[in-house]
VOMAR-928227 format. One record per residue: x negated, y, z negated of N, C-alpha, C, CB in turn. Coordinates in Angstrom, 3 decimals, padded with zeros to 6 digits. Atoms other than C-alpha are relative to their C-alpha. Last residue first. Glycine has a CB too. Layout:
<rec><n_xx>X</n_xx><n_yy>Y</n_yy><n_zz>Z</n_zz><ca_xx>X</ca_xx><ca_yy>Y</ca_yy><ca_zz>Z</ca_zz><c_xx>X</c_xx><c_yy>Y</c_yy><c_zz>Z</c_zz><cb_xx>X</cb_xx><cb_yy>Y</cb_yy><cb_zz>Z</cb_zz></rec>
...
This chain:
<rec><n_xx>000.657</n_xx><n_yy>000.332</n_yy><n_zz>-001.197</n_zz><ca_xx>-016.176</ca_xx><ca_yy>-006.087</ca_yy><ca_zz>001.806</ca_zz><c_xx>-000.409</c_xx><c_yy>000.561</c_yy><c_zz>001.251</c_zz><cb_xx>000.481</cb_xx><cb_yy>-000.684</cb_yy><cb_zz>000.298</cb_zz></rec>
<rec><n_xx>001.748</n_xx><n_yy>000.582</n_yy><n_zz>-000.185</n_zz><ca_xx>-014.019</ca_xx><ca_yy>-004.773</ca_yy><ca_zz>000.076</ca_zz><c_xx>-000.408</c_xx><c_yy>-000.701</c_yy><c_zz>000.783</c_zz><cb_xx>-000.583</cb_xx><cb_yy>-000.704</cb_yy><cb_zz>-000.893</cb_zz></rec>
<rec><n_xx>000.463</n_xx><n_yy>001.162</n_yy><n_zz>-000.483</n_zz><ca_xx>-011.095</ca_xx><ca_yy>-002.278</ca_yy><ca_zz>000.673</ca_zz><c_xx>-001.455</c_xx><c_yy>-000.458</c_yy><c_zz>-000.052</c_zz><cb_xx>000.358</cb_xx><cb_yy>000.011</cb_yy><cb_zz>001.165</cb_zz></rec>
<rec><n_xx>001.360</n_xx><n_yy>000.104</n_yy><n_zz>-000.344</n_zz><ca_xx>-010.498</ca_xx><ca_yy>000.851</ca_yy><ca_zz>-001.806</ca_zz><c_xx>000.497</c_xx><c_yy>-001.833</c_yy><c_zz>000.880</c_zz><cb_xx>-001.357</cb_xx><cb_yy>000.136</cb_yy><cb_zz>-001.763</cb_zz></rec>
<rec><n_xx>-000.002</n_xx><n_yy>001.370</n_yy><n_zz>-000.194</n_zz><ca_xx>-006.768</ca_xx><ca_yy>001.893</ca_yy><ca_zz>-001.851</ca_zz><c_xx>-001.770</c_xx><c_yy>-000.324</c_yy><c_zz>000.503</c_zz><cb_xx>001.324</cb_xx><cb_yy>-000.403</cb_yy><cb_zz>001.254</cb_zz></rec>
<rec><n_xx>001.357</n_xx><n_yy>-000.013</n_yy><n_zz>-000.487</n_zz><ca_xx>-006.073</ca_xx><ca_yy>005.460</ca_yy><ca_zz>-003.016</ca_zz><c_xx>-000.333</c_xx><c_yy>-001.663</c_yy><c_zz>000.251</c_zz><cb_xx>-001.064</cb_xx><cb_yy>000.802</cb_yy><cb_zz>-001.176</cb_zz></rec>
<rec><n_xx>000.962</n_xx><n_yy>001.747</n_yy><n_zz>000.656</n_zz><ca_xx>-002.380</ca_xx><ca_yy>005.589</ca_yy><ca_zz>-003.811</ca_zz><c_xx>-001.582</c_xx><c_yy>000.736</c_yy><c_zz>000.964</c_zz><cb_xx>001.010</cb_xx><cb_yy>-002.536</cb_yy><cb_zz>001.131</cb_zz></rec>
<rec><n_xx>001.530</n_xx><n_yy>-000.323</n_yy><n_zz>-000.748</n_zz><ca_xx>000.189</ca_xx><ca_yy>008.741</ca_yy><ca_zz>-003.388</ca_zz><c_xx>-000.793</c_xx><c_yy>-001.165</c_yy><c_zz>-000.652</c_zz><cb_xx>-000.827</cb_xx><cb_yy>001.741</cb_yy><cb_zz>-000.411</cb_zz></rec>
<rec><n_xx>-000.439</n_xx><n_yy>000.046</n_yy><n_zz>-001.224</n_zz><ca_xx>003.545</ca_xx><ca_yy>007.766</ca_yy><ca_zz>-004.965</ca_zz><c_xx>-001.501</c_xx><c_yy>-000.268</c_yy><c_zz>001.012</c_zz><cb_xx>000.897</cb_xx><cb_yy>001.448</cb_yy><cb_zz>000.257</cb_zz></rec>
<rec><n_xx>-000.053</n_xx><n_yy>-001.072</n_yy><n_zz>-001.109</n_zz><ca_xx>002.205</ca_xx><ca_yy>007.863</ca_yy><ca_zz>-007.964</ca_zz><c_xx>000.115</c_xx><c_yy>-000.890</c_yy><c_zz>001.272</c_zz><cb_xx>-001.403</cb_xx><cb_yy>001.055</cb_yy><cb_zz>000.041</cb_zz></rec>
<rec><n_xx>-000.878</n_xx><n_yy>000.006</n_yy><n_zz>-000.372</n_zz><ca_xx>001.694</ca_xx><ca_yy>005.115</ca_yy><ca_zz>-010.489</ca_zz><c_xx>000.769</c_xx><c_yy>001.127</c_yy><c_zz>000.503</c_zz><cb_xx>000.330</cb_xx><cb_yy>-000.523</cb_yy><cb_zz>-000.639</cb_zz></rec>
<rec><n_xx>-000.791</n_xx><n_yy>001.373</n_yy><n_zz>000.699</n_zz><ca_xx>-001.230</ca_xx><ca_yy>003.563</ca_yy><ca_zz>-009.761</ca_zz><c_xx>001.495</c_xx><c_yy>000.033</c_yy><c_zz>-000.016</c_zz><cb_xx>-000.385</cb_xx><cb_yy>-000.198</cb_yy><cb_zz>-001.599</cb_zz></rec>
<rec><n_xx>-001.736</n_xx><n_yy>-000.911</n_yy><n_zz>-000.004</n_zz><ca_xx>-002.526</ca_xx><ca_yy>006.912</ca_yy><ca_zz>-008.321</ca_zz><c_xx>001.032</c_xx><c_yy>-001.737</c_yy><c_zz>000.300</c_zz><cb_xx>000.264</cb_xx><cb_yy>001.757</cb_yy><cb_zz>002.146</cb_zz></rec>
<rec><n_xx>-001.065</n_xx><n_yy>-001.276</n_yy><n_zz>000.241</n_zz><ca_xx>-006.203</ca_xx><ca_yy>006.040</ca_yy><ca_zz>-007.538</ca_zz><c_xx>001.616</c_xx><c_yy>000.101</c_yy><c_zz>000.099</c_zz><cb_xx>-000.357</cb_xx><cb_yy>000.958</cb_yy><cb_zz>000.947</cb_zz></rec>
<rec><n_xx>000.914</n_xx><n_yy>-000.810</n_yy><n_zz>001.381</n_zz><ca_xx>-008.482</ca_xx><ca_yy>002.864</ca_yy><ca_zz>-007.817</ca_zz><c_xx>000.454</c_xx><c_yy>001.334</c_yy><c_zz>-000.100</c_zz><cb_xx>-001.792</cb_xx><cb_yy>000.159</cb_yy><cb_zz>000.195</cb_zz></rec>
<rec><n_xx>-000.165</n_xx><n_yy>-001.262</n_yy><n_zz>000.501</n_zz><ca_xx>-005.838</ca_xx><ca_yy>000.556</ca_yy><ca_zz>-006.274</ca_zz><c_xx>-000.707</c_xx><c_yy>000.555</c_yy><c_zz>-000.856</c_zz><cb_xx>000.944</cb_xx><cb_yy>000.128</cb_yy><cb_zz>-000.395</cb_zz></rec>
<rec><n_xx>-000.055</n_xx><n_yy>-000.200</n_yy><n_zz>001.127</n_zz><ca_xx>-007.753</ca_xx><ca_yy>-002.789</ca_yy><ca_zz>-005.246</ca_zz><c_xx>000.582</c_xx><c_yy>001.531</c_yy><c_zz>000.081</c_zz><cb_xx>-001.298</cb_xx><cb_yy>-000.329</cb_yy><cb_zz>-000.666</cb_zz></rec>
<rec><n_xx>000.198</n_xx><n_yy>-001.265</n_yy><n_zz>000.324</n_zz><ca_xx>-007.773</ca_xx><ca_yy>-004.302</ca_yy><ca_zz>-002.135</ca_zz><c_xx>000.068</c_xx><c_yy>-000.174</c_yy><c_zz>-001.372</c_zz><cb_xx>000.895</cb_xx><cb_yy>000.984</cb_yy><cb_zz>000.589</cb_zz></rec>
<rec><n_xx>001.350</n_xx><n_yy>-000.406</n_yy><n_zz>-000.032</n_zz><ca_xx>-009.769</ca_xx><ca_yy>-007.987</ca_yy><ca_zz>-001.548</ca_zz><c_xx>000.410</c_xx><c_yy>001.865</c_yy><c_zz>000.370</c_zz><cb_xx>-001.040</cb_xx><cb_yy>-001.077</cb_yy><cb_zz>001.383</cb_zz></rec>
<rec><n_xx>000.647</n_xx><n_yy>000.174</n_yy><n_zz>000.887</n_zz><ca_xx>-007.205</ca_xx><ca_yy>-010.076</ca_yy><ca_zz>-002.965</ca_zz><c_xx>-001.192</c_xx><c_yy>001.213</c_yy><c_zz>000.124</c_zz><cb_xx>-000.337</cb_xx><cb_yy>-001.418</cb_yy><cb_zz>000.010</cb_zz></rec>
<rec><n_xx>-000.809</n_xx><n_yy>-000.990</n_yy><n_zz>000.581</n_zz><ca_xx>-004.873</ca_xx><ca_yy>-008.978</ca_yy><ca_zz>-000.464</ca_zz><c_xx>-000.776</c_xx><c_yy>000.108</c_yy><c_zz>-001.572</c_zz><cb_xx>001.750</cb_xx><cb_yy>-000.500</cb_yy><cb_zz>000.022</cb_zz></rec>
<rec><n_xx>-000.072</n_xx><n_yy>001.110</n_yy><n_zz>001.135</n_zz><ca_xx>-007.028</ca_xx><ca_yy>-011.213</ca_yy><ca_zz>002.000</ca_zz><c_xx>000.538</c_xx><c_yy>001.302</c_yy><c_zz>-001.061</c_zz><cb_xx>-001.797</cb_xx><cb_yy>-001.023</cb_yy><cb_zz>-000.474</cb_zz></rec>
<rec><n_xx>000.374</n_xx><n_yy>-000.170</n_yy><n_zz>001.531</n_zz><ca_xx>-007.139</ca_xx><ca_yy>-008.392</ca_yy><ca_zz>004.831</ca_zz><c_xx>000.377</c_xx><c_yy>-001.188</c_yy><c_zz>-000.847</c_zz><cb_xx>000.729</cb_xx><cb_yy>001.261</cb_yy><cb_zz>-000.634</cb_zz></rec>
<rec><n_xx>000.256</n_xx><n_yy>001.674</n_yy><n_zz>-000.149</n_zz><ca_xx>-005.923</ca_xx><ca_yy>-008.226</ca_yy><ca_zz>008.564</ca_zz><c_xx>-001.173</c_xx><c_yy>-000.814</c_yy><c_zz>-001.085</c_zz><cb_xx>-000.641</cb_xx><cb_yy>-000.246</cb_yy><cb_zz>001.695</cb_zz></rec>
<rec><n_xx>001.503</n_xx><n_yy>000.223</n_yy><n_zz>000.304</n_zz><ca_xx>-005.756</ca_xx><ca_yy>-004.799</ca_yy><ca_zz>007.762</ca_zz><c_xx>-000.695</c_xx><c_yy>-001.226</c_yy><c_zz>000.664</c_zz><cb_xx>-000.174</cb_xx><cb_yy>-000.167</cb_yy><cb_zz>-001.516</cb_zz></rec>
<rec><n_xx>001.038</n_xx><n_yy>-000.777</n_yy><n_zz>-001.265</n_zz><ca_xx>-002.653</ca_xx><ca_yy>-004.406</ca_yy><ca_zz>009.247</ca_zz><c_xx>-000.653</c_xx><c_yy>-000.162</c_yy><c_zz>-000.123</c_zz><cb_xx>-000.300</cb_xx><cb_yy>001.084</cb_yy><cb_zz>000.391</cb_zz></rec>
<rec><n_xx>000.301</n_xx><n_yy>000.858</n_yy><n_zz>-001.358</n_zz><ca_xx>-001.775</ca_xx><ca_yy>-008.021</ca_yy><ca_zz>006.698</ca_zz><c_xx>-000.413</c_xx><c_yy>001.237</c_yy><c_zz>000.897</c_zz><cb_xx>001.481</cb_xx><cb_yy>-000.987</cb_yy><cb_zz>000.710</cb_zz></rec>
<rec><n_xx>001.157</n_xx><n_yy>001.208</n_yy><n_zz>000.135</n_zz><ca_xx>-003.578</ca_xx><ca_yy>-006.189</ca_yy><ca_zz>003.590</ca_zz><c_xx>000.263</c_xx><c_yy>-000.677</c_yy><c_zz>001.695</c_zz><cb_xx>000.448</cb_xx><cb_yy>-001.442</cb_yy><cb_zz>-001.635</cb_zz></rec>
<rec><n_xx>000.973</n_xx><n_yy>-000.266</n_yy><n_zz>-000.923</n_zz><ca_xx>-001.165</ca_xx><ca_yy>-003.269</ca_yy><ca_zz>004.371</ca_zz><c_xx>-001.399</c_xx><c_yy>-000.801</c_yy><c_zz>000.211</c_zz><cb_xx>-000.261</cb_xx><cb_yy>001.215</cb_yy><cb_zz>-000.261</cb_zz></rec>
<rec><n_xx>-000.033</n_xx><n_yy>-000.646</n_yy><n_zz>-001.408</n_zz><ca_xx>001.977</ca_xx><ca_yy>-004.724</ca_yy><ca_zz>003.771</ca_zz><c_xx>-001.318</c_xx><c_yy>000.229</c_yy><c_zz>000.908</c_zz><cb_xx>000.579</cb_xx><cb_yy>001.343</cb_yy><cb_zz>-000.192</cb_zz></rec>
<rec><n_xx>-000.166</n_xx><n_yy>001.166</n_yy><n_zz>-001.279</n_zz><ca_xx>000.475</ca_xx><ca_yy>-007.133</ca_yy><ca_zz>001.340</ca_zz><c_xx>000.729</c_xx><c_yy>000.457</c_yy><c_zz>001.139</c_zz><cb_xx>000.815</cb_xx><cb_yy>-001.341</cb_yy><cb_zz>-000.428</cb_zz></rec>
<rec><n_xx>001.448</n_xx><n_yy>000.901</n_yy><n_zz>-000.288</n_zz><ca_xx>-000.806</ca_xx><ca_yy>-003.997</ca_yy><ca_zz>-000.848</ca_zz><c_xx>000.071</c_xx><c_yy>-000.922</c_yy><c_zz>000.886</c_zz><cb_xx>-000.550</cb_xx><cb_yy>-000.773</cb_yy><cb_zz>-001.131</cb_zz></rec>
<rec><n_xx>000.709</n_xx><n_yy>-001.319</n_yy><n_zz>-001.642</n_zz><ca_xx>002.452</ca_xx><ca_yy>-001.953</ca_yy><ca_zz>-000.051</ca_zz><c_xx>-001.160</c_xx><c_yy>-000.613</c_yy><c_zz>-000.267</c_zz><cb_xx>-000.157</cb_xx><cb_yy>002.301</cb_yy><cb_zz>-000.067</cb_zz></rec>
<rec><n_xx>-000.232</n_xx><n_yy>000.308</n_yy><n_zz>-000.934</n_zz><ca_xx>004.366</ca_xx><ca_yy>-005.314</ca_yy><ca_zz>-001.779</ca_zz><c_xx>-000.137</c_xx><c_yy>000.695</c_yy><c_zz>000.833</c_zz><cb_xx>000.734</cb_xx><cb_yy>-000.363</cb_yy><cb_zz>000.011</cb_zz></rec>
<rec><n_xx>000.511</n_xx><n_yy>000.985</n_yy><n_zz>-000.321</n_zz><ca_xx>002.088</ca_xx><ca_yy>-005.300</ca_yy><ca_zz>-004.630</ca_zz><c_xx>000.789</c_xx><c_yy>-000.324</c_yy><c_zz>001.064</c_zz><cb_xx>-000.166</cb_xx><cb_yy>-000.849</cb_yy><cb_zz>-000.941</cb_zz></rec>
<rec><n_xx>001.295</n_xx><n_yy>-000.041</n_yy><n_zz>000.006</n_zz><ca_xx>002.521</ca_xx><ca_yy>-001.935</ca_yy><ca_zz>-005.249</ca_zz><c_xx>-000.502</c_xx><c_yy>-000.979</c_yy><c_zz>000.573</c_zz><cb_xx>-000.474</cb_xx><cb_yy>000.119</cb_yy><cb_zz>-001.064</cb_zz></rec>
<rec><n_xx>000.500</n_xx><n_yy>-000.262</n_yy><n_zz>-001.178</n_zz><ca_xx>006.180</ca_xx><ca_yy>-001.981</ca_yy><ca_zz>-005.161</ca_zz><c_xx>-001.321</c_xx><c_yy>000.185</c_yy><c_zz>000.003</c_zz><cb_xx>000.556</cb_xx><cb_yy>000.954</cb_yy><cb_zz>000.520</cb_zz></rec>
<rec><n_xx>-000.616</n_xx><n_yy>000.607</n_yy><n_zz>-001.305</n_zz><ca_xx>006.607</ca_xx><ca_yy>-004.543</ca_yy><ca_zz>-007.772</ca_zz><c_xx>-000.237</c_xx><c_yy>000.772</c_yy><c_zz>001.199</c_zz><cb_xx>001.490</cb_xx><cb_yy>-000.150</cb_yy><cb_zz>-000.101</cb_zz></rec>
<rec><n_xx>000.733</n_xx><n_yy>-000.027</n_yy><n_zz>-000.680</n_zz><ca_xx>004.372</ca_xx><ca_yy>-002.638</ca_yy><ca_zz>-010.393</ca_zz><c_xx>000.543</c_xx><c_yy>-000.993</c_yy><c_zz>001.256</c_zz><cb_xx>-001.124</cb_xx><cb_yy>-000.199</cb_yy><cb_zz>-000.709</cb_zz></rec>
<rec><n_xx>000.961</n_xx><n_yy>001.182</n_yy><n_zz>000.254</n_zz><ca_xx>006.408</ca_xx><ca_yy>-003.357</ca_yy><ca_zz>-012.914</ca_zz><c_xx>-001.011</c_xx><c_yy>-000.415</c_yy><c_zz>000.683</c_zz><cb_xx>000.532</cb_xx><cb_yy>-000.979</cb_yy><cb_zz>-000.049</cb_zz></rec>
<rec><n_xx>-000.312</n_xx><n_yy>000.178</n_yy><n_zz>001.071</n_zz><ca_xx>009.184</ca_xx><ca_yy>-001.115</ca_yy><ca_zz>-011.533</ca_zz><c_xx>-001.005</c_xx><c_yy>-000.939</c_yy><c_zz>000.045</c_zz><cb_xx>001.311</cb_xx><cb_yy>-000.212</cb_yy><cb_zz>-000.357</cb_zz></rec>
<rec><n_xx>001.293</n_xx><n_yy>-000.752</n_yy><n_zz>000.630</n_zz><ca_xx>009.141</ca_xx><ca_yy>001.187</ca_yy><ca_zz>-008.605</ca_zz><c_xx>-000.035</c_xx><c_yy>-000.355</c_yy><c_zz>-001.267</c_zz><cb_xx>-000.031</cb_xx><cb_yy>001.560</cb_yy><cb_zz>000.045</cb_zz></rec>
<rec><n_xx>-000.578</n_xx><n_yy>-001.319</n_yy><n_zz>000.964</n_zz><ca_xx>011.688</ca_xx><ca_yy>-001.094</ca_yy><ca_zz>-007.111</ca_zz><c_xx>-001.617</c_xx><c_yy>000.402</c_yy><c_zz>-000.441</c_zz><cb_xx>001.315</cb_xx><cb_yy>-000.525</cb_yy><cb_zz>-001.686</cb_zz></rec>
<rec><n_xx>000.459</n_xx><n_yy>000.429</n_yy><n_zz>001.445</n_zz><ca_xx>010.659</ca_xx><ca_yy>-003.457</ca_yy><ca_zz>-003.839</ca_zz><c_xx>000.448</c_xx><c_yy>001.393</c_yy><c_zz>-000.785</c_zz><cb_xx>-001.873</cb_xx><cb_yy>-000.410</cb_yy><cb_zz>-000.136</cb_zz></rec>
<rec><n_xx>-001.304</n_xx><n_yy>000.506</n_yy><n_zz>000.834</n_zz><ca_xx>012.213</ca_xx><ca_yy>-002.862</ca_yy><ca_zz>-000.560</ca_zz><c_xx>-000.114</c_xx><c_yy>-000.147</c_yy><c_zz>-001.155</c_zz><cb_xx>000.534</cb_xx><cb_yy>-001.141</cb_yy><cb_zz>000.296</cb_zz></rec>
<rec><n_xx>-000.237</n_xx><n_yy>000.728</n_yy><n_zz>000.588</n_zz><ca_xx>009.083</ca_xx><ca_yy>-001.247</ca_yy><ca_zz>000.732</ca_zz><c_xx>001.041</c_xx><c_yy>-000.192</c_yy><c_zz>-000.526</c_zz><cb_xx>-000.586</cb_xx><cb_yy>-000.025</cb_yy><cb_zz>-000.465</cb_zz></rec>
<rec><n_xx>-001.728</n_xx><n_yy>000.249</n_yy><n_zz>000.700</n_zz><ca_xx>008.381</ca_xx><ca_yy>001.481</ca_yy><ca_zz>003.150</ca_zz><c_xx>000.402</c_xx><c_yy>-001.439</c_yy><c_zz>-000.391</c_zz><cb_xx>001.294</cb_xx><cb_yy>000.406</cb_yy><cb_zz>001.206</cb_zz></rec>
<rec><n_xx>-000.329</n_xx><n_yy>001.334</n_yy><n_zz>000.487</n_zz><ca_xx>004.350</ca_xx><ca_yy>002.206</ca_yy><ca_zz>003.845</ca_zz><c_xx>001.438</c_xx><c_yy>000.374</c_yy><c_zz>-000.620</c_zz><cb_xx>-001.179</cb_xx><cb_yy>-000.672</cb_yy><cb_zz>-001.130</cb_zz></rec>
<rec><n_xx>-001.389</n_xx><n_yy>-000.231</n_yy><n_zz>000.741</n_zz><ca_xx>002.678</ca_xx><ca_yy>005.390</ca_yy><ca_zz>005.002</ca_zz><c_xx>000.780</c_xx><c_yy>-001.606</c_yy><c_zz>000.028</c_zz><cb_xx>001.057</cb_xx><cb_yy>001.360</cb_yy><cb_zz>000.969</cb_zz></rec>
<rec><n_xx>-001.393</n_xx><n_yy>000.418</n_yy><n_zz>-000.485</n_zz><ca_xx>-000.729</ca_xx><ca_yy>004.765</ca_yy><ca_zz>006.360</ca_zz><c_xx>001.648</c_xx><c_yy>000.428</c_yy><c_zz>-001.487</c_zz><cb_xx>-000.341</cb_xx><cb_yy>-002.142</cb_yy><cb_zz>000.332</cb_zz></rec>
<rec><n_xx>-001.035</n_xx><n_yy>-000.002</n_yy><n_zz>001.305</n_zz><ca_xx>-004.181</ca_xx><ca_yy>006.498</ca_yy><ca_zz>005.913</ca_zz><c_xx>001.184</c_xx><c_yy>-000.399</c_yy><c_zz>000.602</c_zz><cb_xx>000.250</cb_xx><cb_yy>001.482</cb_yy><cb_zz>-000.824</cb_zz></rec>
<rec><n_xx>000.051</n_xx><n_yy>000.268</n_yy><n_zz>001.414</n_zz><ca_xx>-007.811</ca_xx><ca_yy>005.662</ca_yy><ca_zz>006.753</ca_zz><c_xx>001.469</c_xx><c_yy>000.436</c_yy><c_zz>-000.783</c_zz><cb_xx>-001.305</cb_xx><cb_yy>000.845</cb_yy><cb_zz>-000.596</cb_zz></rec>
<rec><n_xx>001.093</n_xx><n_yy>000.980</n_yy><n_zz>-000.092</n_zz><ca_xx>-007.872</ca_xx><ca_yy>005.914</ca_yy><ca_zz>010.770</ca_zz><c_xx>-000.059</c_xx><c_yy>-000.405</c_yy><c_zz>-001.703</c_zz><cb_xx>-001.583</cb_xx><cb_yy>000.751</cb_yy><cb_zz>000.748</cb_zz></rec>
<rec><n_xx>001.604</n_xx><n_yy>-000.675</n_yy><n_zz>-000.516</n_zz><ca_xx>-004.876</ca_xx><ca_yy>008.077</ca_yy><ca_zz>010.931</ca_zz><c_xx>-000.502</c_xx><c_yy>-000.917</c_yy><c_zz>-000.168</c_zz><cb_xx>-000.850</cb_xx><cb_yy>001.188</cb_yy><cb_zz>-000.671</cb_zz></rec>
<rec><n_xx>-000.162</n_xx><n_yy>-001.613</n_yy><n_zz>-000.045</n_zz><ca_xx>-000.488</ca_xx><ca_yy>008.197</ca_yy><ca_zz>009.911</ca_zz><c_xx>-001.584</c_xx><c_yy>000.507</c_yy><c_zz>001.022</c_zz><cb_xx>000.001</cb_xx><cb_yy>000.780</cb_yy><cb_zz>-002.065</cb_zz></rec>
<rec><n_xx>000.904</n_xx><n_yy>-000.567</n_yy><n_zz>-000.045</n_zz><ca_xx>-000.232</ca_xx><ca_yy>004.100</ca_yy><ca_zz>010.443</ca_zz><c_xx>-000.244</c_xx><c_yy>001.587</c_yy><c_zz>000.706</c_zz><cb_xx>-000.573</cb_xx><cb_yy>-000.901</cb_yy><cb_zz>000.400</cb_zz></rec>
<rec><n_xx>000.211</n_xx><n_yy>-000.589</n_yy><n_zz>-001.005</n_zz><ca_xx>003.013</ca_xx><ca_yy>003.359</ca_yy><ca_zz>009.760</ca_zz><c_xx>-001.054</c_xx><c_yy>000.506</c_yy><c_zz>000.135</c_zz><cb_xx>000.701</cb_xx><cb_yy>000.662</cb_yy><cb_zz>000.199</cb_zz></rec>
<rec><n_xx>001.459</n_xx><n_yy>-000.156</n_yy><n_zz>000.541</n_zz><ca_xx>004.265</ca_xx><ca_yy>000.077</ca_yy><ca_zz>007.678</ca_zz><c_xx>-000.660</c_xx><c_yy>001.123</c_yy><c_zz>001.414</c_zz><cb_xx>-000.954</cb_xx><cb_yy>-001.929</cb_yy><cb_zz>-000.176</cb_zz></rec>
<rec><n_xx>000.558</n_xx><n_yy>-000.441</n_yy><n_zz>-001.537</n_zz><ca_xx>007.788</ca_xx><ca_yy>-001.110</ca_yy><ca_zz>007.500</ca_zz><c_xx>-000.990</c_xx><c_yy>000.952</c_yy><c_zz>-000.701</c_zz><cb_xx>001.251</cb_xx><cb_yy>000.850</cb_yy><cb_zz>001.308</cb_zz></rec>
<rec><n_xx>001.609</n_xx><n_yy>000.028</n_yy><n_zz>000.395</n_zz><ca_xx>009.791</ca_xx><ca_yy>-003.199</ca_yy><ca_zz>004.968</ca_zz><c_xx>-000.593</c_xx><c_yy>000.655</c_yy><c_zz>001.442</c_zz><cb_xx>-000.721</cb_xx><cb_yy>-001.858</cb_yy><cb_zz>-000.382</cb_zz></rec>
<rec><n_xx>001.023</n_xx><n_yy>001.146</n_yy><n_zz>-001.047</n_zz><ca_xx>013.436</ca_xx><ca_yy>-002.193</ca_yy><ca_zz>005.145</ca_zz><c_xx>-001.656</c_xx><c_yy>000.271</c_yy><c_zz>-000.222</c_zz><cb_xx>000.331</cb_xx><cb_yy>000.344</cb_yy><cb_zz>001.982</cb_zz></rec>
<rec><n_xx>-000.875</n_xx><n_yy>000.961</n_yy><n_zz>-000.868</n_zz><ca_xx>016.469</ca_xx><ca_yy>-000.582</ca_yy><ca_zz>003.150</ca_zz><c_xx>-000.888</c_xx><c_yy>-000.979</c_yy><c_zz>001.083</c_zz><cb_xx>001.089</cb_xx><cb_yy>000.985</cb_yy><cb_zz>000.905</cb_zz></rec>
<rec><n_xx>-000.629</n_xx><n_yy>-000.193</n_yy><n_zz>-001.486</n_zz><ca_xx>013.704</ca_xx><ca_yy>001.498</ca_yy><ca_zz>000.883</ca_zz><c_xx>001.045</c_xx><c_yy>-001.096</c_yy><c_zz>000.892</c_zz><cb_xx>-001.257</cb_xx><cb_yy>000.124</cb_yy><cb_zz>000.881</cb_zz></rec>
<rec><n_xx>-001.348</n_xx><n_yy>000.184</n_yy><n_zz>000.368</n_zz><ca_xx>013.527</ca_xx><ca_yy>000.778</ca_yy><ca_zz>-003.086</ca_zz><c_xx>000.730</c_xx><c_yy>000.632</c_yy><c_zz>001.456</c_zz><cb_xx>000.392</cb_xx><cb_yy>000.855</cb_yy><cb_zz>-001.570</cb_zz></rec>
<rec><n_xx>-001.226</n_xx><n_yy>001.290</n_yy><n_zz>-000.084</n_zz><ca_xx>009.863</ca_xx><ca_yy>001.995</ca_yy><ca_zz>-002.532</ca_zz><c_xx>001.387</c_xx><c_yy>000.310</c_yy><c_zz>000.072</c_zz><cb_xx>000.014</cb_xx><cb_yy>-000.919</cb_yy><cb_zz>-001.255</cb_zz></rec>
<rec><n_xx>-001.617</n_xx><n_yy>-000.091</n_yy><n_zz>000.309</n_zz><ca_xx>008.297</ca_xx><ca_yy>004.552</ca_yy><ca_zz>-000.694</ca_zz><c_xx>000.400</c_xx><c_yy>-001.131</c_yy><c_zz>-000.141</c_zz><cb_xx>000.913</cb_xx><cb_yy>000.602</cb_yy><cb_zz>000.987</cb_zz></rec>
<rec><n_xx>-000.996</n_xx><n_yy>000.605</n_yy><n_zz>000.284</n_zz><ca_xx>004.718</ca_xx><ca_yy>004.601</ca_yy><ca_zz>-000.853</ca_zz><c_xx>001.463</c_xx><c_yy>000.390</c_yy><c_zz>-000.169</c_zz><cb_xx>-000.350</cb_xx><cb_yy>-000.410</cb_yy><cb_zz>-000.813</cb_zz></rec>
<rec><n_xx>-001.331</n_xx><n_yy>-000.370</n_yy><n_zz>000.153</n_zz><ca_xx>001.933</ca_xx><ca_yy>006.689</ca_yy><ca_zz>000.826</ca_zz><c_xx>000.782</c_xx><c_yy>-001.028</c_yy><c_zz>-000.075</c_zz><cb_xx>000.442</cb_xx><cb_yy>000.778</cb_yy><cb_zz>000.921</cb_zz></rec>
<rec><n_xx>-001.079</n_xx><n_yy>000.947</n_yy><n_zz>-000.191</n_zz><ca_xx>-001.468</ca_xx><ca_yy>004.961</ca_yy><ca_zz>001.277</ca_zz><c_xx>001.015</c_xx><c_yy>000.643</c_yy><c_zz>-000.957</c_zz><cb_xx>-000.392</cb_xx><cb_yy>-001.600</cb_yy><cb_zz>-000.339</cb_zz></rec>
<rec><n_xx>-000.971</n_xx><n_yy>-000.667</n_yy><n_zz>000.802</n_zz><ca_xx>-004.960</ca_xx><ca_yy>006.719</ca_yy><ca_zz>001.383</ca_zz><c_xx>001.515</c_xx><c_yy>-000.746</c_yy><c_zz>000.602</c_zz><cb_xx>-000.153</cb_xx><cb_yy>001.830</cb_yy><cb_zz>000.229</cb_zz></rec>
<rec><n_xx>-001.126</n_xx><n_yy>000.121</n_yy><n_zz>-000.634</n_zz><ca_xx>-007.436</ca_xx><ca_yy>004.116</ca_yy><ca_zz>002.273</ca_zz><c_xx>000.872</c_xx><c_yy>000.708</c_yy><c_zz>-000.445</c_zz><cb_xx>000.398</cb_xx><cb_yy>-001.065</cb_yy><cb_zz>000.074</cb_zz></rec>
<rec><n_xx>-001.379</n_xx><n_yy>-000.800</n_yy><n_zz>001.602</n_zz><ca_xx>-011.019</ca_xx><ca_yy>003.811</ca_yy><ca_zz>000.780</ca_zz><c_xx>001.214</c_xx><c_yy>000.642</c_yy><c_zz>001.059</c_zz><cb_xx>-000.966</cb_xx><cb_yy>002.091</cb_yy><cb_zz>-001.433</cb_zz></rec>
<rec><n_xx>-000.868</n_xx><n_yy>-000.882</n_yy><n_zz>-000.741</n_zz><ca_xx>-013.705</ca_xx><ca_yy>001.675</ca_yy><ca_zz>002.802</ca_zz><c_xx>001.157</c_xx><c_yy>000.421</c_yy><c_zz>-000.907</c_zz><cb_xx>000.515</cb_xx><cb_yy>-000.686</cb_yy><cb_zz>001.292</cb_zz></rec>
């Protein structure tokens, strides 16, 4: 399943909005640095998912705003 996922880091609160059936918008406190917000819009949306965080992977737009998020399994 492949997940489009809008990021905003370096936001004042963590919050997670599902836009449709495959895409959410995501607000992270984390900086757009070192890949810190990435890994805290992956465990945003790993827990909606109700997901092991192990089991997305970003295969589009790493470091773009815009993400492609494949889920396995």
């Amino acid at each position: 399943m492949l997940v489009k996922l809008k990021v905003h880091p370096d936001s004042k609160q963590n919050s997670l909005v599902k836009k449709a059936d495959d895409a959410y918008e995501v607000w992270v406190k984390a900086p757009a640095e070192r890949g810190l917000a990435n890994t805290a819009a992956l465990q945003s949306l790993a827990k909606a998912l109700k997901q092991n965080v192990g089991r997305l992977h970003i295969i589009k737009g790493a470091t773009s705003p815009n993400k492609i998020v494949k889920v396995l399994g």
